[in-house]
N, C-alpha and C positions, 0 to 999 in steps of 0.2 A: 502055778506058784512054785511048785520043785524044782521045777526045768529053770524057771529065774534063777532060784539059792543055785542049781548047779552050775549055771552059767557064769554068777557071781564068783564061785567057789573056783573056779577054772580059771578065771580072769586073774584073779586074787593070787593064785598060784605062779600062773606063768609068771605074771611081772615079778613076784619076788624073787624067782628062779632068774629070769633075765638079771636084776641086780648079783646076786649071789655069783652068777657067771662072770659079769663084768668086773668083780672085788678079785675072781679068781683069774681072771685073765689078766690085769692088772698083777698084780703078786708075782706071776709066771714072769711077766715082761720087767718087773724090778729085778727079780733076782734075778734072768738070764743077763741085766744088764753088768749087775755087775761080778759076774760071773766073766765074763766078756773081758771088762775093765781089767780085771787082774789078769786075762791072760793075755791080754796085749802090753799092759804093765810090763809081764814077767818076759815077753819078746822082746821089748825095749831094751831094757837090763841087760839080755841075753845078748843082742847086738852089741849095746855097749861093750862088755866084758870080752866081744869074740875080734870086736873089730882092730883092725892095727892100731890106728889112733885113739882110741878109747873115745870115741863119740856116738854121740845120739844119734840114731839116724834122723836123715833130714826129713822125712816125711813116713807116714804109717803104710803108701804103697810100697814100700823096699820092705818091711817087713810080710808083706803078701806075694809082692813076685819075685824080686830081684832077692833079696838076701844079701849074704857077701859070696866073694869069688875066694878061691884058694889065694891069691896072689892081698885081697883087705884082710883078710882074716890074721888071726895072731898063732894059733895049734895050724896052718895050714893046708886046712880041712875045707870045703866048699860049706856053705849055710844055705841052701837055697830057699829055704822057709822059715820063720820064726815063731810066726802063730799062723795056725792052717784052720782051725776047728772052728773059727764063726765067719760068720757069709759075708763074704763080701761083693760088691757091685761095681765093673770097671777099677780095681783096682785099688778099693775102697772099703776100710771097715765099715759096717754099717747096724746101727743099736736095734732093738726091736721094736722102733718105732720106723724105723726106714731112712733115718736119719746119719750120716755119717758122723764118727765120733769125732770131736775136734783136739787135736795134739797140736802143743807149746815144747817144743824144746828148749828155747831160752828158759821159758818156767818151768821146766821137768811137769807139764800137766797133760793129764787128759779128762777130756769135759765131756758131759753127756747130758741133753736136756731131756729128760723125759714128760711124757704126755698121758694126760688124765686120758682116761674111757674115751671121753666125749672129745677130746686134741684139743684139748687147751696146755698149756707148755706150762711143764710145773717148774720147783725149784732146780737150776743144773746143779749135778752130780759132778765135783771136780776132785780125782783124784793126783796127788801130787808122787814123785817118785827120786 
């Protein structure tokens, strides 16, 4: 009869542990997201303001590899990076769901759907700039 309550008692534990893990892993993966969001935001921006033409860049890979050259730039300075700190895949931002983030430069947005515990696609995260 002991060994049953302890068995119960263990059982009882781990799975609330397993939720409490999965609330706190979730949590991690919102804020890194947008954590993220703003600092690819602020490389946008950054590109804008440095490039000759005062434009968007056309896609989020020039903010990862290309940058601008001394000859786009406006202080005529090289940019070869603009956001370096979150991981990206082929040449690709990517959220902490493994997802790449999706950028509108016609809308000044960038989108991010994020994913419950279990990968179900919750509401997207669209920040505008």
């Amino acid at each position: 009869m002991e060994i049953s309550v302890s068995l119960v008692l263990i059982v009882a534990l781990t799975v609330g542990a397993f939720f409490v893990f999965n609330e706190a892993q979730q949590t991690r993966k919102l804020a890194q997201m947008h954590n993220e969001m703003e600092a690819i935001r602020s490389g946008i921006l950054s590109y804008e303001a440095t490039s000759l033409n005062s434009t968007l860049p056309p896609s989020l890979e020039i903010l990862v590899s290309k940058g601008l050259s001394e000859d786009e730039s406006v202080d005529g300075a090289a940019h070869p990076s603009f956001v370096s700190s979150i991981k990206s895949g082929s040449g690709a931002y990517l959220d902490p769901w493994g997802q790449e983030y999706v950028y509108n430069a016609t809308e000044r947005s960038l989108t991010c759907v994020p994913k419950s515990p279990y990968g179900e696609a919750l509401d997207p995260v669209v920040e505008y700039f």
